[in-house]
mmCIF file of the N, C-alpha and C atoms, coordinates in Angstrom:
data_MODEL
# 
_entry.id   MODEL 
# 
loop_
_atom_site.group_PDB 
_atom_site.id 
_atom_site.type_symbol 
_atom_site.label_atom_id 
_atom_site.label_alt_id 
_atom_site.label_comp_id 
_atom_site.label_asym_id 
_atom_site.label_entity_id 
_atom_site.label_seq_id 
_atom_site.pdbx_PDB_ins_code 
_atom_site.Cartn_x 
_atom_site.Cartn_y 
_atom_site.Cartn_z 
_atom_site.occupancy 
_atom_site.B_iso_or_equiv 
_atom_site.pdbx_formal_charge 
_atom_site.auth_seq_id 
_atom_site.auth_comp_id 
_atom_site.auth_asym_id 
_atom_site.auth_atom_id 
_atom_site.pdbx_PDB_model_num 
ATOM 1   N N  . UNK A 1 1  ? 6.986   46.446 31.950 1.00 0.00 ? 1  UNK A N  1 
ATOM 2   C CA . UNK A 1 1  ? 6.360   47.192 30.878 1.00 0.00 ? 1  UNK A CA 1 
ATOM 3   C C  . UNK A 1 1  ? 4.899   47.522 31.171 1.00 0.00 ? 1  UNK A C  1 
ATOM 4   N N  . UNK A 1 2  ? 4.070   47.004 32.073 1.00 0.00 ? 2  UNK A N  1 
ATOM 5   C CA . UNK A 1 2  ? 3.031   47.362 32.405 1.00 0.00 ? 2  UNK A CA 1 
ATOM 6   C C  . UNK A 1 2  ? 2.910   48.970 32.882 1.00 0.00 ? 2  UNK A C  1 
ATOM 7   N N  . UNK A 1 3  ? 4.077   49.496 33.572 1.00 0.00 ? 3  UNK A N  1 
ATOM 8   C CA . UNK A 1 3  ? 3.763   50.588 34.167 1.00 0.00 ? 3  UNK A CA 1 
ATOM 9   C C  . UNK A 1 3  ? 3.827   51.354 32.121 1.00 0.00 ? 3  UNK A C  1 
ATOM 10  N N  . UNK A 1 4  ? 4.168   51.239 31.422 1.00 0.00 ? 4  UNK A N  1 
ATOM 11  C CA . UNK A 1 4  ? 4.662   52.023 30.266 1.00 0.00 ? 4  UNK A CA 1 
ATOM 12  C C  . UNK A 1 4  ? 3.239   51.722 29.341 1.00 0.00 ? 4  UNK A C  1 
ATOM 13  N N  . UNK A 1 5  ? 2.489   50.842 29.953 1.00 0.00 ? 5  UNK A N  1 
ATOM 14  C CA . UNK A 1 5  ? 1.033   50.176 28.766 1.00 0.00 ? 5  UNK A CA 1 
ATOM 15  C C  . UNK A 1 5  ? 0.333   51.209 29.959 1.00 0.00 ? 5  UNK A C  1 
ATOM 16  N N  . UNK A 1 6  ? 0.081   51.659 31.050 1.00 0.00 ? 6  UNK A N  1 
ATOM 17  C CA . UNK A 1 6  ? -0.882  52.187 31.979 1.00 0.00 ? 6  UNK A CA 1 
ATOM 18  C C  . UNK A 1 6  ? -0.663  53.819 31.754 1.00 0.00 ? 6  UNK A C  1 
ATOM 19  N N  . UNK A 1 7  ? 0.812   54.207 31.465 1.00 0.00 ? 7  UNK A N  1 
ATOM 20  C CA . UNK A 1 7  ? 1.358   55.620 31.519 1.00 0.00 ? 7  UNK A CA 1 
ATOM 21  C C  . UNK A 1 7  ? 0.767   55.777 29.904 1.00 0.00 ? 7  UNK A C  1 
ATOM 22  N N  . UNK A 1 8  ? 0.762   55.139 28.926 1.00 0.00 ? 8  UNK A N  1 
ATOM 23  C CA . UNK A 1 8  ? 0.543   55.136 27.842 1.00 0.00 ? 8  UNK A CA 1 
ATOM 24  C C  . UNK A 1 8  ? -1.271  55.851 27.430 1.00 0.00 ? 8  UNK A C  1 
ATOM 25  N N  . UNK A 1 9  ? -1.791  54.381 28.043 1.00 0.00 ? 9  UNK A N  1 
ATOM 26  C CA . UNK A 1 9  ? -3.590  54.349 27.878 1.00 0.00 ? 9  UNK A CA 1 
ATOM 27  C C  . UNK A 1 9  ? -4.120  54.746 28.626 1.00 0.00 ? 9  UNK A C  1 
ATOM 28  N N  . UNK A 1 10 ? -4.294  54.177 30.464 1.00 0.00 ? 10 UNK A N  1 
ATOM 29  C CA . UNK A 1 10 ? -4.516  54.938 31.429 1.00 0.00 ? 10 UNK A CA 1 
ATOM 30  C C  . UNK A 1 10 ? -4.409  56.501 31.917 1.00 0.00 ? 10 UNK A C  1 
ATOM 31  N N  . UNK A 1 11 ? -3.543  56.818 31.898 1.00 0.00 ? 11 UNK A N  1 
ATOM 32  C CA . UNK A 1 11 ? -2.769  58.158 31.743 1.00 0.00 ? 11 UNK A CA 1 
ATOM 33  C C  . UNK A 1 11 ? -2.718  58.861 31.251 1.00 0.00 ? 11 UNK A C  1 
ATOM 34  N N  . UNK A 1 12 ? -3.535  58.902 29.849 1.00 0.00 ? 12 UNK A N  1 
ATOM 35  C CA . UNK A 1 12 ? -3.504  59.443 28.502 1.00 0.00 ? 12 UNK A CA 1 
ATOM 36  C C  . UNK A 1 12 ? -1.876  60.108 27.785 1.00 0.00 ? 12 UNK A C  1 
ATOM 37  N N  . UNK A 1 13 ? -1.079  59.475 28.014 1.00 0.00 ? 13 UNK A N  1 
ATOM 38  C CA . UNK A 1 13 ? 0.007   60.152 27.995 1.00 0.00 ? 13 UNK A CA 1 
ATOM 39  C C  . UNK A 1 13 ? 0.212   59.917 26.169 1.00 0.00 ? 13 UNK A C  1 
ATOM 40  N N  . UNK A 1 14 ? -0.296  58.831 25.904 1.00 0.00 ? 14 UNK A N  1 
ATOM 41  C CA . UNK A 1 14 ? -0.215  58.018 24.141 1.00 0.00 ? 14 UNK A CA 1 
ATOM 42  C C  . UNK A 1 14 ? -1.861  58.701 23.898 1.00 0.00 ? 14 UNK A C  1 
ATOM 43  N N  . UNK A 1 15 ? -1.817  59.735 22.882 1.00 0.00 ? 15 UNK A N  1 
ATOM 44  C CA . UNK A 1 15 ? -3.628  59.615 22.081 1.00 0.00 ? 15 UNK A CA 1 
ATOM 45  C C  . UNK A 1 15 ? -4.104  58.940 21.574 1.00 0.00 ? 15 UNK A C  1 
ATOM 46  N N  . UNK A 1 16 ? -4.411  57.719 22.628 1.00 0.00 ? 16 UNK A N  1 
ATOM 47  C CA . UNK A 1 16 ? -5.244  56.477 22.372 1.00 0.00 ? 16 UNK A CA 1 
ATOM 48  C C  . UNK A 1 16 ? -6.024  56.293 23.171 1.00 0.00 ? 16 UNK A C  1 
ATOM 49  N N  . UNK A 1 17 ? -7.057  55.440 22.699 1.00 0.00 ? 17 UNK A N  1 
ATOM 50  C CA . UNK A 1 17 ? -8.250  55.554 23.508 1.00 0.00 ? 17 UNK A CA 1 
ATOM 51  C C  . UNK A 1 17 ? -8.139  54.528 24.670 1.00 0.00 ? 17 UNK A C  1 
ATOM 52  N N  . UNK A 1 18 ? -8.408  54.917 26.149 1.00 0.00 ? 18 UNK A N  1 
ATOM 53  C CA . UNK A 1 18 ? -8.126  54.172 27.335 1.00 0.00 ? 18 UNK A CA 1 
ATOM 54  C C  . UNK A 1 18 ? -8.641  52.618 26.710 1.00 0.00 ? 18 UNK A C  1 
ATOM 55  N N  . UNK A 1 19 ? -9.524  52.160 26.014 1.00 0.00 ? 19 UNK A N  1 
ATOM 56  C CA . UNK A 1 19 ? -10.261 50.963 26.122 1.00 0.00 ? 19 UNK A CA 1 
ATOM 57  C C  . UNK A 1 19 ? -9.084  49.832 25.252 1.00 0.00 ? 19 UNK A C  1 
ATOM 58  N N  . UNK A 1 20 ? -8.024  50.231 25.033 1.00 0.00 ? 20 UNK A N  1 
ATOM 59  C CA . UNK A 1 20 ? -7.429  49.310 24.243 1.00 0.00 ? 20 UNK A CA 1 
ATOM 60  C C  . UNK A 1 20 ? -6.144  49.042 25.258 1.00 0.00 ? 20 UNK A C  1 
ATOM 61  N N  . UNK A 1 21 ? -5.791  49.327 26.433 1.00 0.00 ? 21 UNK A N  1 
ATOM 62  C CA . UNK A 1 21 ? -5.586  48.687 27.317 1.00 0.00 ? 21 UNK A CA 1 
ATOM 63  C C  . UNK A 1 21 ? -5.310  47.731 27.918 1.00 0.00 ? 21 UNK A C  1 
ATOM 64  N N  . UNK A 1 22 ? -6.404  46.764 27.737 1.00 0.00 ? 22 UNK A N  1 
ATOM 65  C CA . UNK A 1 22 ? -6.775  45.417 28.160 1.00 0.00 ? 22 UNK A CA 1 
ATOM 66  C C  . UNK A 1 22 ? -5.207  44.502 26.826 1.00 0.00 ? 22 UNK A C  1 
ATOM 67  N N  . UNK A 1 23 ? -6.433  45.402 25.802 1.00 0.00 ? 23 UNK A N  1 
ATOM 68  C CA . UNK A 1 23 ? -5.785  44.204 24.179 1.00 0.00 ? 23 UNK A CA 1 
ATOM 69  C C  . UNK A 1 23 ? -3.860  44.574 23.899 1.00 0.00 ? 23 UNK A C  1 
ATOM 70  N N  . UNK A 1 24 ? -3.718  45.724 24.356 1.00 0.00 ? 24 UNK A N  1 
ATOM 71  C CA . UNK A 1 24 ? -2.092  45.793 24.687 1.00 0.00 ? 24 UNK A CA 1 
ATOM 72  C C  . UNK A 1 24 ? -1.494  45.181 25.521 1.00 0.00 ? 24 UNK A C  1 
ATOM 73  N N  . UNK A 1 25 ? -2.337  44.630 26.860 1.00 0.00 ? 25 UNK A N  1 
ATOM 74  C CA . UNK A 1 25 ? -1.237  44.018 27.978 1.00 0.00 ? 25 UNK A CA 1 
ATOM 75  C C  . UNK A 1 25 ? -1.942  42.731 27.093 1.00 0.00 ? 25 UNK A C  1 
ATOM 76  N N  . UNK A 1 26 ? -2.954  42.291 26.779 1.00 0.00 ? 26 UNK A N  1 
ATOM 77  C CA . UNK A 1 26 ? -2.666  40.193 26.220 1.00 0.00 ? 26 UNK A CA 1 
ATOM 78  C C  . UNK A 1 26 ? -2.053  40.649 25.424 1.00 0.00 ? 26 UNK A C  1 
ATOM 79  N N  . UNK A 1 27 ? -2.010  41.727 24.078 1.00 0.00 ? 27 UNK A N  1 
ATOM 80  C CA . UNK A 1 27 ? -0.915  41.432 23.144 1.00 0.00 ? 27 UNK A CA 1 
ATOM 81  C C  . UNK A 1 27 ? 0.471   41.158 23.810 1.00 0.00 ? 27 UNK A C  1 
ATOM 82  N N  . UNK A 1 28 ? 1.031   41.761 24.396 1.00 0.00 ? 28 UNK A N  1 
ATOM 83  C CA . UNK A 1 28 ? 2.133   42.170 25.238 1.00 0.00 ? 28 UNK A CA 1 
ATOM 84  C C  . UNK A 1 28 ? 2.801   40.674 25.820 1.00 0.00 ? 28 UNK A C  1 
ATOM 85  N N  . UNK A 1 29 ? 1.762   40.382 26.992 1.00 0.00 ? 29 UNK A N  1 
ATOM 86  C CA . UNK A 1 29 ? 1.691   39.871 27.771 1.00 0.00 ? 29 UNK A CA 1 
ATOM 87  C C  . UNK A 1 29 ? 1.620   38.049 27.873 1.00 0.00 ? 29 UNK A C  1 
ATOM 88  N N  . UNK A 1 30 ? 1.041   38.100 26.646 1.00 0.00 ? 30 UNK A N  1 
ATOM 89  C CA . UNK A 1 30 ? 0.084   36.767 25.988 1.00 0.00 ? 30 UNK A CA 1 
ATOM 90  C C  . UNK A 1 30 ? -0.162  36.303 24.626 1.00 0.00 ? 30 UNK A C  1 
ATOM 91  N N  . UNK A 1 31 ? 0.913   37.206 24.165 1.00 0.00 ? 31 UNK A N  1 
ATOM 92  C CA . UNK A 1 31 ? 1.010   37.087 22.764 1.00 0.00 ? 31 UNK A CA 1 
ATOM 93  C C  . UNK A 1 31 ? 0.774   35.554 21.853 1.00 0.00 ? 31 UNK A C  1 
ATOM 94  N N  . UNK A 1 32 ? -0.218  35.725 20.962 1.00 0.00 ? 32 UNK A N  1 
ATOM 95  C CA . UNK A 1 32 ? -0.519  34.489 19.825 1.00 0.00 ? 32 UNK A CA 1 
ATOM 96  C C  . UNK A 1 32 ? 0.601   34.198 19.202 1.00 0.00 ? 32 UNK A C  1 
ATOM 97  N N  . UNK A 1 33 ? 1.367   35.608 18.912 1.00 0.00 ? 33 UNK A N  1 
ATOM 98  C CA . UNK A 1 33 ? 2.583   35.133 17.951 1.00 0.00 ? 33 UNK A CA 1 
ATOM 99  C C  . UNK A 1 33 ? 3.789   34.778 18.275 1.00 0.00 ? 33 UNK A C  1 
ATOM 100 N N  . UNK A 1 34 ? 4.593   33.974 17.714 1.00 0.00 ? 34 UNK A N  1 
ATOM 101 C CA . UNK A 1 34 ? 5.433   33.577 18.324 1.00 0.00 ? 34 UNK A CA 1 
ATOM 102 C C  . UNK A 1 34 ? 6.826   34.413 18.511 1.00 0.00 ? 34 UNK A C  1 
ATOM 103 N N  . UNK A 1 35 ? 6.775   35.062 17.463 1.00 0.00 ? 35 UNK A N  1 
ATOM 104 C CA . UNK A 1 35 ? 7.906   36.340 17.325 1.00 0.00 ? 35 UNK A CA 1 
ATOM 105 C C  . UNK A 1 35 ? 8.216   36.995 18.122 1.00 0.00 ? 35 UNK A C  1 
ATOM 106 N N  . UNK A 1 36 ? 6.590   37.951 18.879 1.00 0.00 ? 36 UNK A N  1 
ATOM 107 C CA . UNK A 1 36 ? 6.370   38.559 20.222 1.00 0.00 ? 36 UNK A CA 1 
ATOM 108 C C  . UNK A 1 36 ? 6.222   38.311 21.437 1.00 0.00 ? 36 UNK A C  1 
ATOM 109 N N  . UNK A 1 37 ? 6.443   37.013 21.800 1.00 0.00 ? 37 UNK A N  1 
ATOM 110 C CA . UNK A 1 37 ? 6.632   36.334 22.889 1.00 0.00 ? 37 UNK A CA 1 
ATOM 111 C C  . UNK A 1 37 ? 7.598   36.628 23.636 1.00 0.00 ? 37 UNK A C  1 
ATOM 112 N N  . UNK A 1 38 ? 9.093   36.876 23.175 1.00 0.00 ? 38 UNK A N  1 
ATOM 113 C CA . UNK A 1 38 ? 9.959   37.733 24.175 1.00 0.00 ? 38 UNK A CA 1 
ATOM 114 C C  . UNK A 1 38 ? 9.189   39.005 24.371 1.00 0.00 ? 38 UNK A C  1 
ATOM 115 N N  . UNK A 1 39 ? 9.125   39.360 25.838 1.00 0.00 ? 39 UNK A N  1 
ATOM 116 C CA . UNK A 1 39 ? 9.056   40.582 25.875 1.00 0.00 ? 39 UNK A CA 1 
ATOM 117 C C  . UNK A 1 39 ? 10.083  41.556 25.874 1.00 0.00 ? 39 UNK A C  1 
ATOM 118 N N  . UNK A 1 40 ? 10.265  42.151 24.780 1.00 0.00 ? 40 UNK A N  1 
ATOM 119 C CA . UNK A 1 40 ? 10.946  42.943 24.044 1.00 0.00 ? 40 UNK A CA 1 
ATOM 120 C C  . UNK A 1 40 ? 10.396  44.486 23.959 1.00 0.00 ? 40 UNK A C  1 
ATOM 121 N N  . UNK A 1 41 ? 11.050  45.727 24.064 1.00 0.00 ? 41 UNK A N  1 
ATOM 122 C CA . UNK A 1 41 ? 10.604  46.929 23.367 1.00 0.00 ? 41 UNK A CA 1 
ATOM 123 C C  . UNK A 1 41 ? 9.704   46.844 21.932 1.00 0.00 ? 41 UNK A C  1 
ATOM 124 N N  . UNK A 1 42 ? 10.554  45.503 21.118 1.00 0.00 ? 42 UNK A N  1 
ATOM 125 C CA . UNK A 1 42 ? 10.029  45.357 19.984 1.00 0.00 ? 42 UNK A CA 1 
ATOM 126 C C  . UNK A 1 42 ? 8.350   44.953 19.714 1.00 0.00 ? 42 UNK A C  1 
ATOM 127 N N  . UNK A 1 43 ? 8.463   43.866 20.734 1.00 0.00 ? 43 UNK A N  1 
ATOM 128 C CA . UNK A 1 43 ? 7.302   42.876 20.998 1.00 0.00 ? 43 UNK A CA 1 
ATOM 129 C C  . UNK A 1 43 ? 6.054   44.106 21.471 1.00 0.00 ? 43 UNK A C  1 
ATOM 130 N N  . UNK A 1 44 ? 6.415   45.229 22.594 1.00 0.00 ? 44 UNK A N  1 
ATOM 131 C CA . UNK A 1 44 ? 5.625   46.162 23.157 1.00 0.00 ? 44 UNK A CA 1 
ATOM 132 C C  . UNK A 1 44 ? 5.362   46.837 21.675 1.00 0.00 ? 44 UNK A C  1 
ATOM 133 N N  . UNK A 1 45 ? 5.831   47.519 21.264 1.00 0.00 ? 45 UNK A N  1 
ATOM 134 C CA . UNK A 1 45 ? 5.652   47.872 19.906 1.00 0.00 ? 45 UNK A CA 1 
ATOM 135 C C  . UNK A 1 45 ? 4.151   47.362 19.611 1.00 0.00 ? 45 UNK A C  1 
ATOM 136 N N  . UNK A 1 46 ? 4.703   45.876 18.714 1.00 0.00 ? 46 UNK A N  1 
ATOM 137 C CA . UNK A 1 46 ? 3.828   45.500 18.135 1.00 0.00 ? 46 UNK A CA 1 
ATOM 138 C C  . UNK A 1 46 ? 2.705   45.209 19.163 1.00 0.00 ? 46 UNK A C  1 
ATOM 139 N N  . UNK A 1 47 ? 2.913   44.686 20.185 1.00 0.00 ? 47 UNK A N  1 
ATOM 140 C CA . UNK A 1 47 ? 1.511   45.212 20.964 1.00 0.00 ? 47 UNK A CA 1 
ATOM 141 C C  . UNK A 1 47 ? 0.496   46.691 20.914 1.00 0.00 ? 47 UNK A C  1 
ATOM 142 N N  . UNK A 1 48 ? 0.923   46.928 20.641 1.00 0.00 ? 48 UNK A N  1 
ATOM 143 C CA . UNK A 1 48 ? 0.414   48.360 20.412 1.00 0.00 ? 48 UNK A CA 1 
ATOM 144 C C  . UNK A 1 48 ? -0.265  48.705 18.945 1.00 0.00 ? 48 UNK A C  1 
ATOM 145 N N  . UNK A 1 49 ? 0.423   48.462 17.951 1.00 0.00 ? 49 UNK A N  1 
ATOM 146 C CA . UNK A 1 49 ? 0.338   48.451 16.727 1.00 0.00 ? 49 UNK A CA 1 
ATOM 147 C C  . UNK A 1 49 ? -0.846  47.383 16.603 1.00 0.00 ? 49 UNK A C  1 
ATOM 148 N N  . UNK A 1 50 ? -1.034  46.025 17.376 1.00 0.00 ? 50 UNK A N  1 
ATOM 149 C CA . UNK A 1 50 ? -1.952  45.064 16.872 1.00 0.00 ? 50 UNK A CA 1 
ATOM 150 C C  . UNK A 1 50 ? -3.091  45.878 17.654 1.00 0.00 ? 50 UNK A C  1 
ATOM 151 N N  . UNK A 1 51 ? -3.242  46.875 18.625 1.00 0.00 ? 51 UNK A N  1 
ATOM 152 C CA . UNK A 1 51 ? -4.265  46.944 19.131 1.00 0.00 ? 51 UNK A CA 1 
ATOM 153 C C  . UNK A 1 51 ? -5.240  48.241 18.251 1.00 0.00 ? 51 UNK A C  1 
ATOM 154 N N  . UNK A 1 52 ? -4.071  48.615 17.629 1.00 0.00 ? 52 UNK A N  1 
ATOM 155 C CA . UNK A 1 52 ? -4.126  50.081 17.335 1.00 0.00 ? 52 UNK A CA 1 
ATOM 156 C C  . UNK A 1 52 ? -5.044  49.527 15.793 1.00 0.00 ? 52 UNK A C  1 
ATOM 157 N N  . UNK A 1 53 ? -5.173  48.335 15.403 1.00 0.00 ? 53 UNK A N  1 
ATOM 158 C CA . UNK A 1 53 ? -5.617  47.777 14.064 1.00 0.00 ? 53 UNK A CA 1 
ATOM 159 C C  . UNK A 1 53 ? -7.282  47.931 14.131 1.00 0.00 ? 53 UNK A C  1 
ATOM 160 N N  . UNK A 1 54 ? -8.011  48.183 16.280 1.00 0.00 ? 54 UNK A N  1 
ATOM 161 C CA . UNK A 1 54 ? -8.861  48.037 16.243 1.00 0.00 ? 54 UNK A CA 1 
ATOM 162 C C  . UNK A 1 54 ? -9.814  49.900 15.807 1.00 0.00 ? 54 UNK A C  1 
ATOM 163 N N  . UNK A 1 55 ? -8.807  50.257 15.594 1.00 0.00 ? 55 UNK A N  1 
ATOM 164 C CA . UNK A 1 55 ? -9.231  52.048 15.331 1.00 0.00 ? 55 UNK A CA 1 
ATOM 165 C C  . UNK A 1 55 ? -9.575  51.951 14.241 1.00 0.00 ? 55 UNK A C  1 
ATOM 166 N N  . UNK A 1 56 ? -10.242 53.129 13.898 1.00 0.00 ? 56 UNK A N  1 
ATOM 167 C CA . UNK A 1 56 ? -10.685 53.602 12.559 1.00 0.00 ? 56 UNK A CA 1 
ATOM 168 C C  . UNK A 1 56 ? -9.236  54.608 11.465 1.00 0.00 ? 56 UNK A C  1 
ATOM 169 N N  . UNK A 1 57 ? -9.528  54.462 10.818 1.00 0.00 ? 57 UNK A N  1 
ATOM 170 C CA . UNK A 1 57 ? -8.642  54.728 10.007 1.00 0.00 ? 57 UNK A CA 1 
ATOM 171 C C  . UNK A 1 57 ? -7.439  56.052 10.570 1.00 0.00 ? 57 UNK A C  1 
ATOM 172 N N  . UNK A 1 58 ? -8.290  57.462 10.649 1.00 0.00 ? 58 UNK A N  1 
ATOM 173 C CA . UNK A 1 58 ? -7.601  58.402 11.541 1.00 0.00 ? 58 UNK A CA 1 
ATOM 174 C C  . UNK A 1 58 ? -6.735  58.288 12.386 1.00 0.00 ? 58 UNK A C  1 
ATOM 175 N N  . UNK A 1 59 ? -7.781  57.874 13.731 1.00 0.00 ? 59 UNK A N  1 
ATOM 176 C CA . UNK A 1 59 ? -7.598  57.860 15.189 1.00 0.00 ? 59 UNK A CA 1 
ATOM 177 C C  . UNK A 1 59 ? -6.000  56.705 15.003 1.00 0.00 ? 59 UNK A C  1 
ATOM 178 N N  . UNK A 1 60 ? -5.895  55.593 14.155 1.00 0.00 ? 60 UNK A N  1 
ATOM 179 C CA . UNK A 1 60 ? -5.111  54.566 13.652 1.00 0.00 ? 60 UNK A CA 1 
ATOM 180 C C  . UNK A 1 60 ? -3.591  55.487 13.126 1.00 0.00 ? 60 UNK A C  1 
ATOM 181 N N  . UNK A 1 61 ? -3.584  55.875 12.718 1.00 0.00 ? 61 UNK A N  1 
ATOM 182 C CA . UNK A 1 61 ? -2.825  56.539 11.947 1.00 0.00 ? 61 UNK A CA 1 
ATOM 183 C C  . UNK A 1 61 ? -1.817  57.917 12.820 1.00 0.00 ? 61 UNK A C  1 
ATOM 184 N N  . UNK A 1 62 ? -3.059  58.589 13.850 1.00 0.00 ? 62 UNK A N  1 
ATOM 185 C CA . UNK A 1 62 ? -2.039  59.160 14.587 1.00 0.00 ? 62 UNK A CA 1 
ATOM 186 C C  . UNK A 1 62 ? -1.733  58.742 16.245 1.00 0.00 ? 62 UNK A C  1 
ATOM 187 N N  . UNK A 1 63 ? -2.330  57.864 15.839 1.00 0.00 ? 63 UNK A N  1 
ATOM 188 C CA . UNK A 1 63 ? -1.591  56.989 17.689 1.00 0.00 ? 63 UNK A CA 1 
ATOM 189 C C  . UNK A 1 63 ? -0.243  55.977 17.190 1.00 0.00 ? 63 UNK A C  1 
ATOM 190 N N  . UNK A 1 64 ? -0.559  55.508 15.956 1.00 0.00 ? 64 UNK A N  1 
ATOM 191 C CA . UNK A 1 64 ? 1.147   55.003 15.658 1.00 0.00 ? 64 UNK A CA 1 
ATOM 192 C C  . UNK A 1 64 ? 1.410   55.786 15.189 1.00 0.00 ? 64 UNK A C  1 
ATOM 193 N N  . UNK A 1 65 ? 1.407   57.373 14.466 1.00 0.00 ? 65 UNK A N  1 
ATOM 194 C CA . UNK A 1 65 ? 2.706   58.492 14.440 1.00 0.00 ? 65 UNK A CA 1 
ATOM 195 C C  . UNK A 1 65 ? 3.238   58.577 15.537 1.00 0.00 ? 65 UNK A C  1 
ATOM 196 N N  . UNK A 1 66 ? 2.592   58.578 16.385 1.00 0.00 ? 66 UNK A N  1 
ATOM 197 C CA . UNK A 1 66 ? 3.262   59.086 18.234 1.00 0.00 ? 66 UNK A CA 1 
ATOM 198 C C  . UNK A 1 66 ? 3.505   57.951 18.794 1.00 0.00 ? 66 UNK A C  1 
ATOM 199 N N  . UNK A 1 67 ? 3.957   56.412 18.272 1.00 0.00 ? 67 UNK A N  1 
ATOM 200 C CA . UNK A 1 67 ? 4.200   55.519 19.739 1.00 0.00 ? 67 UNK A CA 1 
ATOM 201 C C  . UNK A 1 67 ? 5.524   55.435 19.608 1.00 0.00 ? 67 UNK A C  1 
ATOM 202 N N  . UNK A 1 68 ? 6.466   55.721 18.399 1.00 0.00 ? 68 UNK A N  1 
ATOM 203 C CA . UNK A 1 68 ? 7.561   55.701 18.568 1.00 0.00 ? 68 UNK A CA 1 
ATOM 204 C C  . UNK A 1 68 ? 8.663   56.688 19.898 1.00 0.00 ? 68 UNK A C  1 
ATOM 205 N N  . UNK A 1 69 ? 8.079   58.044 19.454 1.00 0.00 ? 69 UNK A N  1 
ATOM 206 C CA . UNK A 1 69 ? 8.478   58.974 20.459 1.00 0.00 ? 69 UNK A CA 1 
ATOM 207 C C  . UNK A 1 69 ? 8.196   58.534 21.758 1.00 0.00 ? 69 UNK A C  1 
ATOM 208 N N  . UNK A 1 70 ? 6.871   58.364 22.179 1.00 0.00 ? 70 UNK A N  1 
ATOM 209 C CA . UNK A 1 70 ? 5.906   57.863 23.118 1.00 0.00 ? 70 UNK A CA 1 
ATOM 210 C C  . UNK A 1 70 ? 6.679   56.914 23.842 1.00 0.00 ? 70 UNK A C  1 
ATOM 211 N N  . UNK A 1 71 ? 7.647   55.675 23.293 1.00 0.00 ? 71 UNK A N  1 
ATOM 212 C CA . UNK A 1 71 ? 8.058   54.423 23.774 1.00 0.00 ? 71 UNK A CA 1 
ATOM 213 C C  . UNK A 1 71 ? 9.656   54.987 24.161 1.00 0.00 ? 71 UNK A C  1 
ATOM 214 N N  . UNK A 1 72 ? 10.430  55.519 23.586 1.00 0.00 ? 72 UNK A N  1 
ATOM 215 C CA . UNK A 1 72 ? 11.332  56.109 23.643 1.00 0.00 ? 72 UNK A CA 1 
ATOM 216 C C  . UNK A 1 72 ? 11.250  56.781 24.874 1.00 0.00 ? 72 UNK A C  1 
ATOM 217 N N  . UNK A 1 73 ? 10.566  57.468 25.163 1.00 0.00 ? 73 UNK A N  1 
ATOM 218 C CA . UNK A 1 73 ? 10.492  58.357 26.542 1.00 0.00 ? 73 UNK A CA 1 
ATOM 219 C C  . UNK A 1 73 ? 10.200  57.915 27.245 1.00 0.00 ? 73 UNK A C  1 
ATOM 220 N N  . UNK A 1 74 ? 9.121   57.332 27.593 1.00 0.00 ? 74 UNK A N  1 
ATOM 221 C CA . UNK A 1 74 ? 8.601   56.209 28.265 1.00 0.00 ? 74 UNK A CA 1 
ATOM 222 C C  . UNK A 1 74 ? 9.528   54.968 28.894 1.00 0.00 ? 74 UNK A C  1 
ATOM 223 N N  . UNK A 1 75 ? 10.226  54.237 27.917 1.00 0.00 ? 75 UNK A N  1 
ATOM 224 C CA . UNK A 1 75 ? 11.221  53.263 28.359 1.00 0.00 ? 75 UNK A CA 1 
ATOM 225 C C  . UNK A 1 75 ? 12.621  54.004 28.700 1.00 0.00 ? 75 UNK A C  1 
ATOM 226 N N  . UNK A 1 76 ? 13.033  54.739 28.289 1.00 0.00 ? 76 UNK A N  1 
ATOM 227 C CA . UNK A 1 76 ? 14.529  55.474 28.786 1.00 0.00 ? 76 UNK A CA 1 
ATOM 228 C C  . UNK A 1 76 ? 14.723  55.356 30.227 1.00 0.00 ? 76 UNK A C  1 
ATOM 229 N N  . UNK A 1 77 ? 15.771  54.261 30.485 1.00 0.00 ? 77 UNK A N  1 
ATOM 230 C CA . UNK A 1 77 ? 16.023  54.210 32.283 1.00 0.00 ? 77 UNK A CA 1 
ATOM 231 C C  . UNK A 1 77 ? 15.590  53.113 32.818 1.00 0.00 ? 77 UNK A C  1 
ATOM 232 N N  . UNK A 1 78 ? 14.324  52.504 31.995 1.00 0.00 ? 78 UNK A N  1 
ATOM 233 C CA . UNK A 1 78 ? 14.066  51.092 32.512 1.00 0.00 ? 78 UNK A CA 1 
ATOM 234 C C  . UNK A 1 78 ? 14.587  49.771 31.724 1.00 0.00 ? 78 UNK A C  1 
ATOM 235 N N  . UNK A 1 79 ? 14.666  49.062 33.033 1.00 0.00 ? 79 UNK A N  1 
ATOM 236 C CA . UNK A 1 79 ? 15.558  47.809 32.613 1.00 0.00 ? 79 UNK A CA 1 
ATOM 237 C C  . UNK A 1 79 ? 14.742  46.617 32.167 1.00 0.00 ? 79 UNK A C  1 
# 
């Protein structure tokens, strides 16, 4: 899932700002919670979503309209 957090932020492929990056692969990666600890599509999700908490209201609002599509395309084909 790293290549899908880099194609995402790195890449600009997700309209999110490159600097949240880092806080998607520990969410991801290193997760506090215990729920998200499998790494799961689900778990990537909420990695994303917890990082996305650090935006301002807007910028917040349309980077999770687009991570659903975003993850969908992105993961299709990988195992």
């Amino acid at each position: 899932m790293k290549v899908v957090i880099h194609r995402a932020l790195v890449e600009s492929q997700l309209d999110a700002p490159k600097h949240l990056a880092r806080r998607v692969h520990d969410e991801y990666f290193d997760s506090r919670v215990q729920e998200f600890a499998p790494q799961t599509l689900w778990s990537l999700s909420n990695a994303f979503t917890s990082a996305f908490k650090d935006l301002d209201a807007i910028p917040q609002c349309k980077a999770t309209a687009k991570l659903a599509s975003f993850l969908e395309l992105a993961t299709t084909g990988l195992s």
